[in-house]
PyMOL commands that place a pseudoatom at each C-alpha (Angstrom):
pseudoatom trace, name=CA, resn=UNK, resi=1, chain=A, elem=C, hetatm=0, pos=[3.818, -312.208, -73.669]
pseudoatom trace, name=CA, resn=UNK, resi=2, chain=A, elem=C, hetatm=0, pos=[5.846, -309.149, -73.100]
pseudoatom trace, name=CA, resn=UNK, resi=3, chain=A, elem=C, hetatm=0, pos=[4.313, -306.009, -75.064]
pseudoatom trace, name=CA, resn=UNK, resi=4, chain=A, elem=C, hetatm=0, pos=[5.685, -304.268, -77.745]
pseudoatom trace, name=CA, resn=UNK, resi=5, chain=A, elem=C, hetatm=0, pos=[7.886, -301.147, -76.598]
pseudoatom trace, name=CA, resn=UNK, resi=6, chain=A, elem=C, hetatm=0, pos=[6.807, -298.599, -79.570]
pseudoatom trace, name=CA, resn=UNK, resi=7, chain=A, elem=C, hetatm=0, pos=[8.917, -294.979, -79.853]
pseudoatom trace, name=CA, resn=UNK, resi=8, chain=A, elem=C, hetatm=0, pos=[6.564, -291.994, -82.503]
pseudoatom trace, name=CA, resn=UNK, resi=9, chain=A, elem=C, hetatm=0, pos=[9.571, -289.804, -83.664]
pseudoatom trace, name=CA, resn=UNK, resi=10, chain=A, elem=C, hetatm=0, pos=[7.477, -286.964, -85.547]
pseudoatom trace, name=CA, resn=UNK, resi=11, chain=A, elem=C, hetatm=0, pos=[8.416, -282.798, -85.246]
pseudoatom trace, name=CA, resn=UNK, resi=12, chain=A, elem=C, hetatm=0, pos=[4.635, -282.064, -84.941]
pseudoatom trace, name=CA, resn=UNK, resi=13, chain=A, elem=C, hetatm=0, pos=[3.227, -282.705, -81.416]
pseudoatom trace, name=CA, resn=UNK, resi=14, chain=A, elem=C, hetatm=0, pos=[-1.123, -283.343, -83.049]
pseudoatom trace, name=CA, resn=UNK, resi=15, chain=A, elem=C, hetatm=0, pos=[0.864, -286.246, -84.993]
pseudoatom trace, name=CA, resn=UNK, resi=16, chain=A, elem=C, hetatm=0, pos=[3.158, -287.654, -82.684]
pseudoatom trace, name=CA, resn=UNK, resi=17, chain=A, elem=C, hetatm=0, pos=[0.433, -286.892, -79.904]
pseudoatom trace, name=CA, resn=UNK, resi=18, chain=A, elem=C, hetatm=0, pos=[-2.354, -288.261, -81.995]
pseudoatom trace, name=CA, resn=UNK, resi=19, chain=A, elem=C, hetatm=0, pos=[-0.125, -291.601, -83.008]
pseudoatom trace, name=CA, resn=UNK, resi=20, chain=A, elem=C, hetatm=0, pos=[0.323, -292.553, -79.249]
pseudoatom trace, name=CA, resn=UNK, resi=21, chain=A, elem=C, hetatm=0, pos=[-3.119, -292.036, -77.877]
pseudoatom trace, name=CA, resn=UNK, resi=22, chain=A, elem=C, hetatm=0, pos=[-4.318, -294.592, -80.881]
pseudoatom trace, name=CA, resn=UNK, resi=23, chain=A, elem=C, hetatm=0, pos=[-1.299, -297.117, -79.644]
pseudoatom trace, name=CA, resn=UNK, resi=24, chain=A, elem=C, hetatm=0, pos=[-1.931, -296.727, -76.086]
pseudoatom trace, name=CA, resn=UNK, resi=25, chain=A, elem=C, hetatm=0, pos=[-5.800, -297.910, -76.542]
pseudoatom trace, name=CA, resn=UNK, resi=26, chain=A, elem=C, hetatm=0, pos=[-3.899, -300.990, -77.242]
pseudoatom trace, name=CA, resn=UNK, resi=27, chain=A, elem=C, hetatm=0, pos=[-3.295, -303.532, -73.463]
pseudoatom trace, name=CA, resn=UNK, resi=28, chain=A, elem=C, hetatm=0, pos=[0.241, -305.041, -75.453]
pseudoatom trace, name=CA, resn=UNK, resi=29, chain=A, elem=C, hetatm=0, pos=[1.737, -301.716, -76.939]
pseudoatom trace, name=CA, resn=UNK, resi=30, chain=A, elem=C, hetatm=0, pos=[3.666, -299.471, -74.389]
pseudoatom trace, name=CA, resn=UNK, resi=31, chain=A, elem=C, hetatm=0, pos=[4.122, -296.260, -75.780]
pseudoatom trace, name=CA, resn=UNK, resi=32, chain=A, elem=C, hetatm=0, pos=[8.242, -295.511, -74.306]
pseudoatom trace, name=CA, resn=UNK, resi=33, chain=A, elem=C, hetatm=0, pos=[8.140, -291.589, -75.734]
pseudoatom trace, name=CA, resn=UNK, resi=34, chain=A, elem=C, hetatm=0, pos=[7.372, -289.310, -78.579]
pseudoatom trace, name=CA, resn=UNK, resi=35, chain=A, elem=C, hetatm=0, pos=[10.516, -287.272, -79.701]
pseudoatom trace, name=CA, resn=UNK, resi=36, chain=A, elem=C, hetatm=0, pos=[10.378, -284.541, -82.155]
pseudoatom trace, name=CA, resn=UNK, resi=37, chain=A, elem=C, hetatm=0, pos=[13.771, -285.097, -84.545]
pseudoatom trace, name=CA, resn=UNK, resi=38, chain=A, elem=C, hetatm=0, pos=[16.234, -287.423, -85.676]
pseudoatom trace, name=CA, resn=UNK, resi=39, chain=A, elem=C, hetatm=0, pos=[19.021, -286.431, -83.025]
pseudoatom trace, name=CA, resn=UNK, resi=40, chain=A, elem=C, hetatm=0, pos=[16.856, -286.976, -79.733]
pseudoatom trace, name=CA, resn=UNK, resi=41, chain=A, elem=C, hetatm=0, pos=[16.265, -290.675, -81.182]
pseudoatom trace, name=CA, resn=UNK, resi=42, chain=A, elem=C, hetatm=0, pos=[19.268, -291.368, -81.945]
pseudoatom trace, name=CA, resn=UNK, resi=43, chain=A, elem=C, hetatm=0, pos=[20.488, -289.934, -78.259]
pseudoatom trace, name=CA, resn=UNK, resi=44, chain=A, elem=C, hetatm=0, pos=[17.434, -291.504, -76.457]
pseudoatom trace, name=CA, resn=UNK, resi=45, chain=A, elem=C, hetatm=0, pos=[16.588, -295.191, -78.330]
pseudoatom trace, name=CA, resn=UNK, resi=46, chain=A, elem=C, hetatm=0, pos=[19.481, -297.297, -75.729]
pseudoatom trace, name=CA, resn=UNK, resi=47, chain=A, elem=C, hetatm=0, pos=[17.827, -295.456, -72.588]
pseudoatom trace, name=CA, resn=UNK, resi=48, chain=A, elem=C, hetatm=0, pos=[14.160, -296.233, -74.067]
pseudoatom trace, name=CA, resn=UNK, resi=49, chain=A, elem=C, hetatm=0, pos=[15.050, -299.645, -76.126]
pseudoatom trace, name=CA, resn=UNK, resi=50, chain=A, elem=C, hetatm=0, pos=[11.820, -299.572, -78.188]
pseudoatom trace, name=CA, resn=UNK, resi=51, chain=A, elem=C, hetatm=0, pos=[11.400, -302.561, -80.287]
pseudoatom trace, name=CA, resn=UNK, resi=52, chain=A, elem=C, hetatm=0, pos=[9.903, -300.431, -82.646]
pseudoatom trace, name=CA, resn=UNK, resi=53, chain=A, elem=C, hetatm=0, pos=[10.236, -296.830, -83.867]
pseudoatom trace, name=CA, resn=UNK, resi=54, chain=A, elem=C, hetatm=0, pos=[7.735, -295.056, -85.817]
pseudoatom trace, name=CA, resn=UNK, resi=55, chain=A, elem=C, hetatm=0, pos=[9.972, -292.275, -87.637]
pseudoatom trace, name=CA, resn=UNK, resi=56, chain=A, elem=C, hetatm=0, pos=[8.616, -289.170, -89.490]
pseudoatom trace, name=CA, resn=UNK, resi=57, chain=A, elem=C, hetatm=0, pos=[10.924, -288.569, -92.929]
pseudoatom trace, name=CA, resn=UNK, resi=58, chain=A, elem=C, hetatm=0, pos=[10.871, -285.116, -92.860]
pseudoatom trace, name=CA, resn=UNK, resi=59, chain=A, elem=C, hetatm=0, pos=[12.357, -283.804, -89.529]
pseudoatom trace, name=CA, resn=UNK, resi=60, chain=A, elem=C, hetatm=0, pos=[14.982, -280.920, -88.456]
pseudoatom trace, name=CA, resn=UNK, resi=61, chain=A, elem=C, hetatm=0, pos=[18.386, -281.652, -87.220]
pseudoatom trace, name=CA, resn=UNK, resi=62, chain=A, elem=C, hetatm=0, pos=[18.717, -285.076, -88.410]
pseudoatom trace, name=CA, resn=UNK, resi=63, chain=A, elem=C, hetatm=0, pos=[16.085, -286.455, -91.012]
pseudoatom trace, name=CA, resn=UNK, resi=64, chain=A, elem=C, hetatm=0, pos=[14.463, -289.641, -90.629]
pseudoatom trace, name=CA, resn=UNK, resi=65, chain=A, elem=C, hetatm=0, pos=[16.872, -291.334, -93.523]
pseudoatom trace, name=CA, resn=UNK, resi=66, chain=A, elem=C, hetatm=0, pos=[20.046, -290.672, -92.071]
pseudoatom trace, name=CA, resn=UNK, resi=67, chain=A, elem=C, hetatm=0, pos=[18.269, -291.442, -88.445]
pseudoatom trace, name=CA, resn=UNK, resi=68, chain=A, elem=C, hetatm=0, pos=[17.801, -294.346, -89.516]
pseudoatom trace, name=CA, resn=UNK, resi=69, chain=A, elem=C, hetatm=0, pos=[20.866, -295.482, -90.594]
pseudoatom trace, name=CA, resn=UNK, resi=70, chain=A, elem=C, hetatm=0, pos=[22.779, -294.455, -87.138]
pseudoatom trace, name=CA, resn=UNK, resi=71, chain=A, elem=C, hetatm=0, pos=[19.993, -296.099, -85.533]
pseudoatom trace, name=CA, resn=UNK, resi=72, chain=A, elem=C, hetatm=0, pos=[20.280, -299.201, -87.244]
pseudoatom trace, name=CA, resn=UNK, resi=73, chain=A, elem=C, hetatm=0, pos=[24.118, -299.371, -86.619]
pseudoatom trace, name=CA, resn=UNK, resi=74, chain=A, elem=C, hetatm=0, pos=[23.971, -299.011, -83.076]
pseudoatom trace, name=CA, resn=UNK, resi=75, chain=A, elem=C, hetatm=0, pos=[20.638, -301.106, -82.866]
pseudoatom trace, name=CA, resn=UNK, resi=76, chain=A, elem=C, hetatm=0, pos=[20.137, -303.131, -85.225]
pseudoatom trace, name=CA, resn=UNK, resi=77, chain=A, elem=C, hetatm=0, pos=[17.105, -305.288, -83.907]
pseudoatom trace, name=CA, resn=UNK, resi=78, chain=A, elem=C, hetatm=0, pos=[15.317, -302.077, -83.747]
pseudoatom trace, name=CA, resn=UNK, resi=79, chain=A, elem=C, hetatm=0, pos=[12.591, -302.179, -86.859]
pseudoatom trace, name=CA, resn=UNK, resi=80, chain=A, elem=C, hetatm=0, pos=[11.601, -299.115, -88.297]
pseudoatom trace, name=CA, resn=UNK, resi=81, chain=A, elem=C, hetatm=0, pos=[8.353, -297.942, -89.938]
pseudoatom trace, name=CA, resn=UNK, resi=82, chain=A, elem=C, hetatm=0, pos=[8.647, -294.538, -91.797]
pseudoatom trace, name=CA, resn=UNK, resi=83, chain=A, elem=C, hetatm=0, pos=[6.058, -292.459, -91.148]
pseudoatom trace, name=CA, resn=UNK, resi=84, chain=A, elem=C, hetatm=0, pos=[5.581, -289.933, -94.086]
pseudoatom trace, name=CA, resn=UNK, resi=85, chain=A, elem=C, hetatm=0, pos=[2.818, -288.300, -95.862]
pseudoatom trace, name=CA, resn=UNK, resi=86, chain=A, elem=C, hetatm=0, pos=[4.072, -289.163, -99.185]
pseudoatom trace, name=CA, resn=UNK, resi=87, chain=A, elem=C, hetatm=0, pos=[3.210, -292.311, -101.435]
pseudoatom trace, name=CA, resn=UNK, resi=88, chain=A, elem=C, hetatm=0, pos=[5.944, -291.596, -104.212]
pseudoatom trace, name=CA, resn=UNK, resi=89, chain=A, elem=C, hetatm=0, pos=[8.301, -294.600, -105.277]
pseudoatom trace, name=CA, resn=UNK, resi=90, chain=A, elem=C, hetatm=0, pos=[11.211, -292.767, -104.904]
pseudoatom trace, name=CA, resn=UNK, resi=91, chain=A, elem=C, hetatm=0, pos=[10.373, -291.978, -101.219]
pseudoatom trace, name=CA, resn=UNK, resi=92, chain=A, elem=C, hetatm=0, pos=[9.208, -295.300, -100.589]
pseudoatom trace, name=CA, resn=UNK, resi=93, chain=A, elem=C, hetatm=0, pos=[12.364, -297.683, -102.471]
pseudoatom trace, name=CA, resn=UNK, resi=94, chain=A, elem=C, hetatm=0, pos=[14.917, -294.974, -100.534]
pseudoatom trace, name=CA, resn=UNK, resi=95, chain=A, elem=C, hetatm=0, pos=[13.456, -295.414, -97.239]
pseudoatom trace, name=CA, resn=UNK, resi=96, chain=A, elem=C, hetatm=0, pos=[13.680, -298.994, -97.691]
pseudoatom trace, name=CA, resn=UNK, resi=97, chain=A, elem=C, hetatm=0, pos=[17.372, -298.892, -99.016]
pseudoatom trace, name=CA, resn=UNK, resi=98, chain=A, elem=C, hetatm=0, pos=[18.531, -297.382, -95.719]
pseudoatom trace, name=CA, resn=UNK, resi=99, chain=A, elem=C, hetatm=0, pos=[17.200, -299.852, -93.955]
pseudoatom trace, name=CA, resn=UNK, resi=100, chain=A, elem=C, hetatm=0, pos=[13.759, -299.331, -93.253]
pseudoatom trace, name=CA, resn=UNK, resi=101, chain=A, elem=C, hetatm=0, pos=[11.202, -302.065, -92.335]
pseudoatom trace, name=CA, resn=UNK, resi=102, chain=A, elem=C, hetatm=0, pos=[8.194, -300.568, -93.716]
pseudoatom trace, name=CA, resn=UNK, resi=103, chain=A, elem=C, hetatm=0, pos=[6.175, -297.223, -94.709]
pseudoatom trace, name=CA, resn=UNK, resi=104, chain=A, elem=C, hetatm=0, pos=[3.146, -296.229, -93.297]
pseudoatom trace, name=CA, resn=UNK, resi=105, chain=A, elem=C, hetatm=0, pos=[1.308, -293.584, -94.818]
pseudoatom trace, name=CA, resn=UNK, resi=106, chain=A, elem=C, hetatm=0, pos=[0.160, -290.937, -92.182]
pseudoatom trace, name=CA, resn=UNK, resi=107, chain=A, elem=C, hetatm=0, pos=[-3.379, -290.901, -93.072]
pseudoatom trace, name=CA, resn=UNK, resi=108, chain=A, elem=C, hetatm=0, pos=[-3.861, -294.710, -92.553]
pseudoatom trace, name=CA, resn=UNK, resi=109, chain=A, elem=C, hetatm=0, pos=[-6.805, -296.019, -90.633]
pseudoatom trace, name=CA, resn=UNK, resi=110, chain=A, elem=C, hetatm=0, pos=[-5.593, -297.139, -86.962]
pseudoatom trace, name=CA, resn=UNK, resi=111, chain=A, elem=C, hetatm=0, pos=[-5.998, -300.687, -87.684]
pseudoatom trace, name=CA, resn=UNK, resi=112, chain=A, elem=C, hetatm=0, pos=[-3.140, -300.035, -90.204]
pseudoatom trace, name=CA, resn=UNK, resi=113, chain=A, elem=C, hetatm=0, pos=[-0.364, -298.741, -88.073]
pseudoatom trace, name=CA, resn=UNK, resi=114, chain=A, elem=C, hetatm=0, pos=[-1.491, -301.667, -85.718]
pseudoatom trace, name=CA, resn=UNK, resi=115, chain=A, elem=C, hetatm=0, pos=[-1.061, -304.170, -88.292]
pseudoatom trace, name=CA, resn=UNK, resi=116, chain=A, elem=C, hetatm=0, pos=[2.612, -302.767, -89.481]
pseudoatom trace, name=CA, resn=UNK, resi=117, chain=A, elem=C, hetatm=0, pos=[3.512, -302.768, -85.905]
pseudoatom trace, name=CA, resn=UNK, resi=118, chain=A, elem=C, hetatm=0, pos=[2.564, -306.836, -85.678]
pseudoatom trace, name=CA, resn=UNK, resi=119, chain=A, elem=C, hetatm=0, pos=[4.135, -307.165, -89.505]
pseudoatom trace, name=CA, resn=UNK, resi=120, chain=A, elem=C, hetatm=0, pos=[8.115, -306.273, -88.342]
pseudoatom trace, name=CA, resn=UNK, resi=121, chain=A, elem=C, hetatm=0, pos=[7.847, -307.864, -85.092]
pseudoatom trace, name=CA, resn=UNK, resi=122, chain=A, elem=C, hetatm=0, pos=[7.067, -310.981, -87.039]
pseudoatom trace, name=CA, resn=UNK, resi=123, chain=A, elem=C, hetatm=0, pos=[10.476, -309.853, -89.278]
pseudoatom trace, name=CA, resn=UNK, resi=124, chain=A, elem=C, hetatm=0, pos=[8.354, -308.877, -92.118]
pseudoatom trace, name=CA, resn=UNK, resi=125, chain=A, elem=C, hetatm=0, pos=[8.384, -305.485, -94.426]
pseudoatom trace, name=CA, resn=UNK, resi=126, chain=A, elem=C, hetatm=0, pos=[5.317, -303.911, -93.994]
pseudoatom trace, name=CA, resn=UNK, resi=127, chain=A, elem=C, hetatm=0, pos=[3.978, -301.842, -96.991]
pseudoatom trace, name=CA, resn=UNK, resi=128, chain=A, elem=C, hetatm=0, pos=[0.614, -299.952, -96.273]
pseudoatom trace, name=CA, resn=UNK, resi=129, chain=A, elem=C, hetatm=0, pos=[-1.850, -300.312, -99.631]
pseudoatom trace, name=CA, resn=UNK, resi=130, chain=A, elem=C, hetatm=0, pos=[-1.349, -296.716, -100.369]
pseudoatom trace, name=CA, resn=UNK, resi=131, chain=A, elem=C, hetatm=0, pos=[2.306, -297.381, -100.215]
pseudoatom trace, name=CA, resn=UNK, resi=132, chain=A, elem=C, hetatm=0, pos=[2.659, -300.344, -101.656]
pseudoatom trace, name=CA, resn=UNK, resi=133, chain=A, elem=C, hetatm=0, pos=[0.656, -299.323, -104.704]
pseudoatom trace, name=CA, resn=UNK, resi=134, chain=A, elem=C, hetatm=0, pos=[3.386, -296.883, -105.946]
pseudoatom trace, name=CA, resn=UNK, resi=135, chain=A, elem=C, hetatm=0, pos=[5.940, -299.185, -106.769]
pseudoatom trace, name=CA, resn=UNK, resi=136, chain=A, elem=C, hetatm=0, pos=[7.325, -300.252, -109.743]
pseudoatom trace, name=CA, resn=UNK, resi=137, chain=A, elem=C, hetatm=0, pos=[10.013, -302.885, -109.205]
pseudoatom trace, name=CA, resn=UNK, resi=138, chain=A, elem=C, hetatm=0, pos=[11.915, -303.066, -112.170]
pseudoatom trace, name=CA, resn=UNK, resi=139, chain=A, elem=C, hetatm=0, pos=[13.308, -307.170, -112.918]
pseudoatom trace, name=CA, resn=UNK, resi=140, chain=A, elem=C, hetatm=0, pos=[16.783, -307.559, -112.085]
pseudoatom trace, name=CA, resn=UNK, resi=141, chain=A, elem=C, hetatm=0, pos=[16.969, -304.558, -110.385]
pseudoatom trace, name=CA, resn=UNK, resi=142, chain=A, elem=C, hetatm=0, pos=[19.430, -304.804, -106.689]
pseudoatom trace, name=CA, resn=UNK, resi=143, chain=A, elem=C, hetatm=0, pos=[18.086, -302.527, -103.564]
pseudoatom trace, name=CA, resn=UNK, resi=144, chain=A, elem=C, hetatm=0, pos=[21.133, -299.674, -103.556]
pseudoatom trace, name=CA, resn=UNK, resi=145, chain=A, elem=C, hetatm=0, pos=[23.764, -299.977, -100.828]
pseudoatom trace, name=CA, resn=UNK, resi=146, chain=A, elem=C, hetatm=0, pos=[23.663, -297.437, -98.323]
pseudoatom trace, name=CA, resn=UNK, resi=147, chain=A, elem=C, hetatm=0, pos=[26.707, -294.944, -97.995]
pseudoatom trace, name=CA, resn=UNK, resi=148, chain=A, elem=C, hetatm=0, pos=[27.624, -297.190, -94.912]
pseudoatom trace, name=CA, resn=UNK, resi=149, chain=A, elem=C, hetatm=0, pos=[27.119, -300.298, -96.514]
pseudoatom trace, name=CA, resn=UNK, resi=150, chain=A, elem=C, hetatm=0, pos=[29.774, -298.948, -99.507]
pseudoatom trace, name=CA, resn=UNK, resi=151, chain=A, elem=C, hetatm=0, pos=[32.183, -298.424, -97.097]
pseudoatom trace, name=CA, resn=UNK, resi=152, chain=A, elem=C, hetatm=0, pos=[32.044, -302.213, -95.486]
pseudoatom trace, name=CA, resn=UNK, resi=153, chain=A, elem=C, hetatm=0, pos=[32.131, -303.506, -98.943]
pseudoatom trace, name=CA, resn=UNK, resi=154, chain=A, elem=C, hetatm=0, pos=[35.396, -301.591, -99.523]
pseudoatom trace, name=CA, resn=UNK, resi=155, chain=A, elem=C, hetatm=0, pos=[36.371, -303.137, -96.470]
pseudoatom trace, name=CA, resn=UNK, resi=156, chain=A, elem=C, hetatm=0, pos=[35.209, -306.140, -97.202]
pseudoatom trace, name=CA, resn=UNK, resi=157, chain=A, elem=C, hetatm=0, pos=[36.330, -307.034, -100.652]
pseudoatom trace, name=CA, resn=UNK, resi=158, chain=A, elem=C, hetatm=0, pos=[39.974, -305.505, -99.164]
pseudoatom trace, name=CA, resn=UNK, resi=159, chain=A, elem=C, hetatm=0, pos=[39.854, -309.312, -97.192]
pseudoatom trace, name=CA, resn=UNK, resi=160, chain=A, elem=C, hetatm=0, pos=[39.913, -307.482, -94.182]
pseudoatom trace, name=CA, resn=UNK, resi=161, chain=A, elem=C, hetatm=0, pos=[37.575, -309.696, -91.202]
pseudoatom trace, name=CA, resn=UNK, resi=162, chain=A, elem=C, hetatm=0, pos=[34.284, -308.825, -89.240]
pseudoatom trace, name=CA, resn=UNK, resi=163, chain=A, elem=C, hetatm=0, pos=[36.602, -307.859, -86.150]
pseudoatom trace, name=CA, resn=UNK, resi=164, chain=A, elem=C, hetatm=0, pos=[39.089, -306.101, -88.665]
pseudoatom trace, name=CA, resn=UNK, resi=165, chain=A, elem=C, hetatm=0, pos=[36.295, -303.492, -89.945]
pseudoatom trace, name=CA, resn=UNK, resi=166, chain=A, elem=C, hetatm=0, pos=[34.754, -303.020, -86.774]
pseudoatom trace, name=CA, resn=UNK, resi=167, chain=A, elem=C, hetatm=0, pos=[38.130, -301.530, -84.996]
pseudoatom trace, name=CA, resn=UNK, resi=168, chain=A, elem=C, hetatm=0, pos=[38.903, -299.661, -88.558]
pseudoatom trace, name=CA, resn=UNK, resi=169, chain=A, elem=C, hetatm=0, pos=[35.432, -297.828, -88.266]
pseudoatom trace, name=CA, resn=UNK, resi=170, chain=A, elem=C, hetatm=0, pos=[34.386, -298.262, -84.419]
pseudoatom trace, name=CA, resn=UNK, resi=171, chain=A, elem=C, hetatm=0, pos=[31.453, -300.071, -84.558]
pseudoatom trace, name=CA, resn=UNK, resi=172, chain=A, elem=C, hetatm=0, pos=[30.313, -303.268, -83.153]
pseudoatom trace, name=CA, resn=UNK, resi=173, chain=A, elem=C, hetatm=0, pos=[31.421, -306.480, -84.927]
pseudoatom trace, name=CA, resn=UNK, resi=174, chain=A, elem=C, hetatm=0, pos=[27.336, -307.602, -84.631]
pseudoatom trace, name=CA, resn=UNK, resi=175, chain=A, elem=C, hetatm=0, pos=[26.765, -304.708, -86.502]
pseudoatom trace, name=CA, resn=UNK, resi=176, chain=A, elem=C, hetatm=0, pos=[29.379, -305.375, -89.147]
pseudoatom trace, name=CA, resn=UNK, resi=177, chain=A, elem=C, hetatm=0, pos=[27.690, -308.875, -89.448]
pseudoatom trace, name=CA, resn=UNK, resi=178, chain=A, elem=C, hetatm=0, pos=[24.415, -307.142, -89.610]
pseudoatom trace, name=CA, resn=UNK, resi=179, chain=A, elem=C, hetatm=0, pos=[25.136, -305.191, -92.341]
pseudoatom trace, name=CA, resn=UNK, resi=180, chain=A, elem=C, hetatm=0, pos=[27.471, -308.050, -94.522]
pseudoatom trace, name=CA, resn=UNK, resi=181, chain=A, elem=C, hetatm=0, pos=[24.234, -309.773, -94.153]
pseudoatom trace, name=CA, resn=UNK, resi=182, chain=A, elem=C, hetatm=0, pos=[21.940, -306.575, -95.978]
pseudoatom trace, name=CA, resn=UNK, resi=183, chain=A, elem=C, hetatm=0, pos=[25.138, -306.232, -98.129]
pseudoatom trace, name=CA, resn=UNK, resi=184, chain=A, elem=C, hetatm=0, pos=[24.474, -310.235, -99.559]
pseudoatom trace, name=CA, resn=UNK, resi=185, chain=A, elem=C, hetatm=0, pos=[20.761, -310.123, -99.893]
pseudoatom trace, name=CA, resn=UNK, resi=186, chain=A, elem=C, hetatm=0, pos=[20.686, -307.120, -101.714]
pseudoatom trace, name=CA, resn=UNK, resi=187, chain=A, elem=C, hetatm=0, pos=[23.200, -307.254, -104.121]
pseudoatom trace, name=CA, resn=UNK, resi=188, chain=A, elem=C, hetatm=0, pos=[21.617, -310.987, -104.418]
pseudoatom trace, name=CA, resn=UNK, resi=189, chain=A, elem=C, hetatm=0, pos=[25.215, -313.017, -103.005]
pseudoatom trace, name=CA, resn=UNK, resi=190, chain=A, elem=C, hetatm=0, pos=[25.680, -315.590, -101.045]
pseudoatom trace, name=CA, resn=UNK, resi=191, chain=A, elem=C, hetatm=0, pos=[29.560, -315.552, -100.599]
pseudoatom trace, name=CA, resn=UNK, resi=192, chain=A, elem=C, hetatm=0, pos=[32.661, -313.025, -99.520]
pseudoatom trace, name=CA, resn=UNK, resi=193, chain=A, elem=C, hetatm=0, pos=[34.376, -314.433, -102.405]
pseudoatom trace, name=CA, resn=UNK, resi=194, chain=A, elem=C, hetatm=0, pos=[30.930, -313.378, -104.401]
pseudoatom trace, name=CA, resn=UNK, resi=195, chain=A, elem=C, hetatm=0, pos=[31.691, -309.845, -102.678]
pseudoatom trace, name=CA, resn=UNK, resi=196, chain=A, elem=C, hetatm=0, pos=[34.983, -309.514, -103.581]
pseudoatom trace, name=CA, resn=UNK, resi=197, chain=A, elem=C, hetatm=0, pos=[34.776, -310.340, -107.308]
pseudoatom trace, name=CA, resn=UNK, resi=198, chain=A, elem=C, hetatm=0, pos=[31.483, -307.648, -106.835]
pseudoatom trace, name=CA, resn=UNK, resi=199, chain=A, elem=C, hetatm=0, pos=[33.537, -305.138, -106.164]
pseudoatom trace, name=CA, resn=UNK, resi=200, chain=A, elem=C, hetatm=0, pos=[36.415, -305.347, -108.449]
pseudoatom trace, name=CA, resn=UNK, resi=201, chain=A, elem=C, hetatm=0, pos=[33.745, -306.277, -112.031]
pseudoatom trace, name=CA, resn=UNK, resi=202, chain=A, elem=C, hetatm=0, pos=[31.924, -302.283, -110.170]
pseudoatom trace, name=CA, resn=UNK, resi=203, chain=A, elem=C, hetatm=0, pos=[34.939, -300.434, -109.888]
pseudoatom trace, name=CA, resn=UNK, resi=204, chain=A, elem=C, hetatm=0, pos=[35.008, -300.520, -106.071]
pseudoatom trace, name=CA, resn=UNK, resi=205, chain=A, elem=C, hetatm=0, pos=[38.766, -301.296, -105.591]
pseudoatom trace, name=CA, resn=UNK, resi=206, chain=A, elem=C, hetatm=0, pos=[39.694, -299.077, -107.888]
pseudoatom trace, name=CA, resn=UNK, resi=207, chain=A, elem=C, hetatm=0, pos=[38.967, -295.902, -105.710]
pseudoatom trace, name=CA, resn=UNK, resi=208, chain=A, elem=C, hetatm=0, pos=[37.257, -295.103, -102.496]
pseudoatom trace, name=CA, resn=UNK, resi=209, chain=A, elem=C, hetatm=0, pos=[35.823, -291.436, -103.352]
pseudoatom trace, name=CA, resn=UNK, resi=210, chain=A, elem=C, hetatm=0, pos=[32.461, -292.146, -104.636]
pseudoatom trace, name=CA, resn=UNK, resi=211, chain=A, elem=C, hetatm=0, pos=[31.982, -294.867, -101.687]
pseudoatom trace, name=CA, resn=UNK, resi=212, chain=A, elem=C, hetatm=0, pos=[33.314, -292.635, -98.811]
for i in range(1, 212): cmd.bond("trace and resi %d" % i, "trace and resi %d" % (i + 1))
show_as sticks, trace
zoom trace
């Protein structure tokens, strides 16, 4: 079994430091680098192709939200655990709205960051107890688009095609599927015609300023 290529994107060294000597006591985790903000992962994750990237929130030059949503575009089998020191639901529900796999609370025990690892590499969201105790789901309630997933609605409900929105924005047309696909499960629809009628009963047609 091949072992799990783990990246620890933190801006303090003791953390990012202390994360990979607890990973590397384990024989099927390679450690591929710790990085210390958003823009060296999102200029180093092709060269080191982790399968999974533990990413601090709270970082200089690019933060760990918008990190993660460039990193998801261009890699979109990457999971990502946030890494963050708080437990508040509004930290927790936006991390997962960009795209985030799980949270892991920086004070877990190892055996925690060990078992959120094994959680998204079985294409699970992983929510540490400390985490997962501070949300309130509210019934009814859809996960909120990102700002790129707006955009590919627009595009979308415009009839334009996967291939069509992937030359209009240069990105890959895997990652346009990739993110139809988070587009349909959270706004809880199975169909482009579903999308389409989505977008016109919200406004969406009517004006691309608050998307874009």
């Amino acid at each position: 079994m091949n072992a799990i290529k783990v990246l620890v994107v933190d801006d303090h060294p003791m953390v990012a430091d202390g994360i990979r000597a607890i990973l590397e006591t384990y024989d099927d985790i390679v450690v591929v680098g710790t990085l210390a903000n958003g823009q060296e992962v999102i200029d180093q994750a092709a060269t080191l192709a982790p399968d999974v990237i533990l990413l601090d929130l709270n970082m200089p030059l690019v933060n760990g939200l918008s990190a993660t949503e460039i990193l998801l575009e261009n890699h979109p089998d990457t999971r990502i655990l946030i890494l963050s020191m708080h437990d508040t639901p509004e930290y927790i529900n936006t991390a997962l709205s960009h795209g985030a796999m799980g949270y892991v609370l920086k004070d877990v025990p190892t055996e925690e960051i060990r078992r959120a690892i094994d959680t998204v590499m079985a294409g699970e969201r992983y929510l540490c107890p400390g985490a997962e105790g501070s949300l309130t789901p509210v019934d009814g309630a859809s996960e909120a688009l990102t700002s790129r997933e707006q955009t590919i609605l627009l595009q979308l409900a415009q009839g334009k095609s996967n291939k069509d929105v992937a030359v209009e924005l240069d990105i890959s047309v895997r990652t346009v599927e990739t993110h139809r696909k988070n587009i349909k499960r959270k706004l809880g629809i199975s169909s482009t015609a579903g999308l389409t009628r989505y977008a016109l009963e919200h406004g969406v047609l009517q004006g691309t300023g608050a998307l874009l």
